[in-house]
KEDOTOR-226980 format. One record per atom (N, C-alpha, C, O, CB): residue in three letters; x, y, z. Coordinates in pm, whole numbers, padded with zeros to 5 digits, always signed. Glycine has a CB too. Layout:
KEDOTOR-226980
AlaXYZ...
end
This chain:
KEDOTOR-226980
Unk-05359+10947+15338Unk-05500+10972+15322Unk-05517+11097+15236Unk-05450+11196+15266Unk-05569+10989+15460Unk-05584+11101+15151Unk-05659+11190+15077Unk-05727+11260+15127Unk-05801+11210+15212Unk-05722+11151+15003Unk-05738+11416+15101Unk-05832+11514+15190Unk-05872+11633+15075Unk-05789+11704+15018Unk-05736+11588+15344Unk-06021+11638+15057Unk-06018+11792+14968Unk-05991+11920+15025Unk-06023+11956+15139Unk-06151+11826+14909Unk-05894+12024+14893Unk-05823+12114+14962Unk-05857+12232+15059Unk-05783+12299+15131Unk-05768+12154+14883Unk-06032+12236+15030Unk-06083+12311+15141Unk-06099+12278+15288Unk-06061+12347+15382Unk-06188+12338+15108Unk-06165+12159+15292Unk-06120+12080+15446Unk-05982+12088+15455Unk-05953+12173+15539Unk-06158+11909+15462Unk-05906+12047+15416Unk-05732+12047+15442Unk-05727+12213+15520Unk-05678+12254+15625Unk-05612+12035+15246Unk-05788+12267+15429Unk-05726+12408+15459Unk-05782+12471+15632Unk-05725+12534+15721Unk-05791+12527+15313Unk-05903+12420+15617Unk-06015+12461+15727Unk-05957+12351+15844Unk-05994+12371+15960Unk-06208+12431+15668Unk-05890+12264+15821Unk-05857+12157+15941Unk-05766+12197+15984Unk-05763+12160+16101Unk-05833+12018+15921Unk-05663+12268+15954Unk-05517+12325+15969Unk-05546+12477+15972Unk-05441+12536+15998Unk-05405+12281+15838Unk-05631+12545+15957Unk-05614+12703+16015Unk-05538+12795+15897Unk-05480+12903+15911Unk-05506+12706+16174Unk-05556+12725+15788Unk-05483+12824+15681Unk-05540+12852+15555Unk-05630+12779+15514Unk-05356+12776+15644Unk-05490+12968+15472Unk-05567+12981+15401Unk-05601+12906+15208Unk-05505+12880+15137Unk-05546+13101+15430Unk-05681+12894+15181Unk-05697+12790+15052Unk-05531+12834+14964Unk-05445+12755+14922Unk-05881+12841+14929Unk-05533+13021+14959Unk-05442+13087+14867Unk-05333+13069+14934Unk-05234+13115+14877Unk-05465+13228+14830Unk-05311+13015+15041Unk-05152+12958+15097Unk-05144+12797+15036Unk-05050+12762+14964Unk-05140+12952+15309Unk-05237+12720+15067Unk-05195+12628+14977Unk-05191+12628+14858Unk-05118+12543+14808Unk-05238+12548+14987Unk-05249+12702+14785Unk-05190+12757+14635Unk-05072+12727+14634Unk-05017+12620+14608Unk-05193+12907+14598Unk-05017+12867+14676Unk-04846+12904+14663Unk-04792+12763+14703Unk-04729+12703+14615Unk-04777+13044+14787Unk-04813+12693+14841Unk-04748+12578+14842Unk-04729+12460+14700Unk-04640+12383+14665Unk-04817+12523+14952Unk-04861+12497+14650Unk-04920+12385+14565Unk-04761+12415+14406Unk-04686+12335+14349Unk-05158+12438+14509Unk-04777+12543+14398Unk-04718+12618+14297Unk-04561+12613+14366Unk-04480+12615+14273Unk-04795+12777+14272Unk-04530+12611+14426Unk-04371+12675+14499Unk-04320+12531+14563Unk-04207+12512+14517Unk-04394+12825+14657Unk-04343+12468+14614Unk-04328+12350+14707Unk-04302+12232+14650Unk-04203+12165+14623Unk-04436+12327+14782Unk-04473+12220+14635Unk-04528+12029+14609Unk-04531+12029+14509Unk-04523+12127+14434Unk-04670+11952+14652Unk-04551+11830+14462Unk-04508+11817+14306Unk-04666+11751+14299Unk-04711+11691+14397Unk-04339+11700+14249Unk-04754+11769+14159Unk-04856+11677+14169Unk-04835+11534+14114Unk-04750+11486+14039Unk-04965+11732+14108Unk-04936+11487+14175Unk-04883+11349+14189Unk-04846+11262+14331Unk-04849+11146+14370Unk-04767+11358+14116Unk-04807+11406+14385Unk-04679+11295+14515Unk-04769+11368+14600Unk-04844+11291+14661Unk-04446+11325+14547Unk-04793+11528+14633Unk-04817+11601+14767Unk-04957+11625+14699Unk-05049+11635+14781Unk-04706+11748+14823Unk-04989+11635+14577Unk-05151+11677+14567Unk-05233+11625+14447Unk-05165+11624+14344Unk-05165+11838+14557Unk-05336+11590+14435Unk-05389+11545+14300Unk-05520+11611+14256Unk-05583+11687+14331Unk-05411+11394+14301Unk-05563+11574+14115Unk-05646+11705+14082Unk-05729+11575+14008Unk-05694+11509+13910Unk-05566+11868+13976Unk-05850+11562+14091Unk-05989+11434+14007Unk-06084+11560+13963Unk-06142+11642+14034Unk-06111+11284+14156Unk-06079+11551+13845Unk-06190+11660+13779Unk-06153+11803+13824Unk-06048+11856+13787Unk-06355+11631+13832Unk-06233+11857+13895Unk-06223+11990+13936Unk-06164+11970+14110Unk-06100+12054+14173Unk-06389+12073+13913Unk-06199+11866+14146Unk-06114+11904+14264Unk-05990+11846+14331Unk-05953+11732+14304Unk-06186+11905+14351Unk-05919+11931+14427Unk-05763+11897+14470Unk-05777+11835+14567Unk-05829+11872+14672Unk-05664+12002+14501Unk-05724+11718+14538Unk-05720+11647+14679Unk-05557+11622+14723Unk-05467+11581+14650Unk-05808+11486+14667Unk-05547+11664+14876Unk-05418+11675+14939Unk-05356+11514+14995Unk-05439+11428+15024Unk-05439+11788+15069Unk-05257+11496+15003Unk-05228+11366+14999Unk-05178+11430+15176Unk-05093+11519+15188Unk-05106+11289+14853Unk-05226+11385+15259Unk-05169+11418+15424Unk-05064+11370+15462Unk-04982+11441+15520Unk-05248+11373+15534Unk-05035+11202+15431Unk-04889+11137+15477Unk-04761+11233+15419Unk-04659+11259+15483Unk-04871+10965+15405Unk-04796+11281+15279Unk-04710+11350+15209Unk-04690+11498+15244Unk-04588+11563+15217Unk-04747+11335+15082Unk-04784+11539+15300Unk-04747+11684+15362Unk-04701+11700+15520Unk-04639+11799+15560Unk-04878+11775+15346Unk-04741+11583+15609Unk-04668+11548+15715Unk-04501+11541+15665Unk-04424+11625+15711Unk-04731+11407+15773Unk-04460+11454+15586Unk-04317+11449+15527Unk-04299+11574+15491Unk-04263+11629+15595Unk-04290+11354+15406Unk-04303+11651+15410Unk-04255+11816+15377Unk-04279+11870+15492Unk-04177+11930+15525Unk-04335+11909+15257Unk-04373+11883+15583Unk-04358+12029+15659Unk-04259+11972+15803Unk-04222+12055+15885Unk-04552+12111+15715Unk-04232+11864+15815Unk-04105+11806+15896Unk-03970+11841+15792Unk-03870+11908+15818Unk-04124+11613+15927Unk-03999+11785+15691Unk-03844+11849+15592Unk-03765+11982+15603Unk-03648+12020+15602Unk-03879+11868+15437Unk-03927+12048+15618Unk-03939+12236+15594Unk-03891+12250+15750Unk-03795+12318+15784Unk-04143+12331+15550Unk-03954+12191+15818Unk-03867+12256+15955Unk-03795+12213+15984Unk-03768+12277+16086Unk-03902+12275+16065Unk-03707+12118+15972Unk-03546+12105+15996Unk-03472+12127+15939Unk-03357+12111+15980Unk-03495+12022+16013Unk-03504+12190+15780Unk-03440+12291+15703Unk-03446+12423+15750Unk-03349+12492+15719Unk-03485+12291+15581Unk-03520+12468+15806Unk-03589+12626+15941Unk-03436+12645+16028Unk-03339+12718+16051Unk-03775+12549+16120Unk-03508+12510+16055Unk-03384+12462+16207Unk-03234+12480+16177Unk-03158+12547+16247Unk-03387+12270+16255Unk-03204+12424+16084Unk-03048+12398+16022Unk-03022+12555+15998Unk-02935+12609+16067Unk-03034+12287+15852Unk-03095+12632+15904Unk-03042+12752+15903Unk-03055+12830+15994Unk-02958+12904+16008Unk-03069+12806+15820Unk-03153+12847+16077Unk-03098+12925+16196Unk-03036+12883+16318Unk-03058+12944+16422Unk-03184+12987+16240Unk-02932+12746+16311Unk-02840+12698+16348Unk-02686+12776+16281Unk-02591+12827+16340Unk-02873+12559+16320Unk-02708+12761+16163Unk-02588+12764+16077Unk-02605+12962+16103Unk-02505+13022+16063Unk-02610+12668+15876Unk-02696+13037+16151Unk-02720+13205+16151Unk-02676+13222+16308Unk-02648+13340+16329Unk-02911+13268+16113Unk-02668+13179+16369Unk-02661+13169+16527Unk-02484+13150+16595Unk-02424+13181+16697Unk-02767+13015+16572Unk-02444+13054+16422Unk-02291+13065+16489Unk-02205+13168+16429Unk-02091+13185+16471Unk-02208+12929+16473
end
C-alpha cells in the first residue's frame, strides 16, 4: 500500500527528516518510495521488509559483539 510521507511519518511517531535520511541512506526509489509530482509516497509492504531486514541485521551483530 501506498502512503504519503507525512501520514507515514505521523502514523509511526517519527520524524519527516528521519525519513529523509532513510529515503537518502537506505531505500531505493522505485522499490521503498515514489515521487508523483511533488509528493512521496511510501510503499508500506516494502518498508515492513527493510525494517525486519534492519533488525536482524541489529540482532546478528550484537550476537556476533556478545561472543
Amino acid at each position: 500500500m501506498l502512503i504519503d510521507k507525512t501520514k507515514f511519518a505521523s502514523d509511526h511517531g517519527v520524524k519527516a527528516s528521519t525519513i529523509s535520511g532513510w529515503m537518502q541512506r537506505h531505500w531505493t526509489k522505485g522499490q521503498h518510495y515514489y515521487v508523483i509530482g511533488r509528493t512521496t509516497m511510501i510503499d508500506t509492504e516494502e518498508f515492513d521488509v527493510w525494517i525486519r531486514n534492519s533488525q536482524q541485521e541489529s540482532d546478528l551483530v550484537e550476537m556476533v559483539l556478545k561472543s
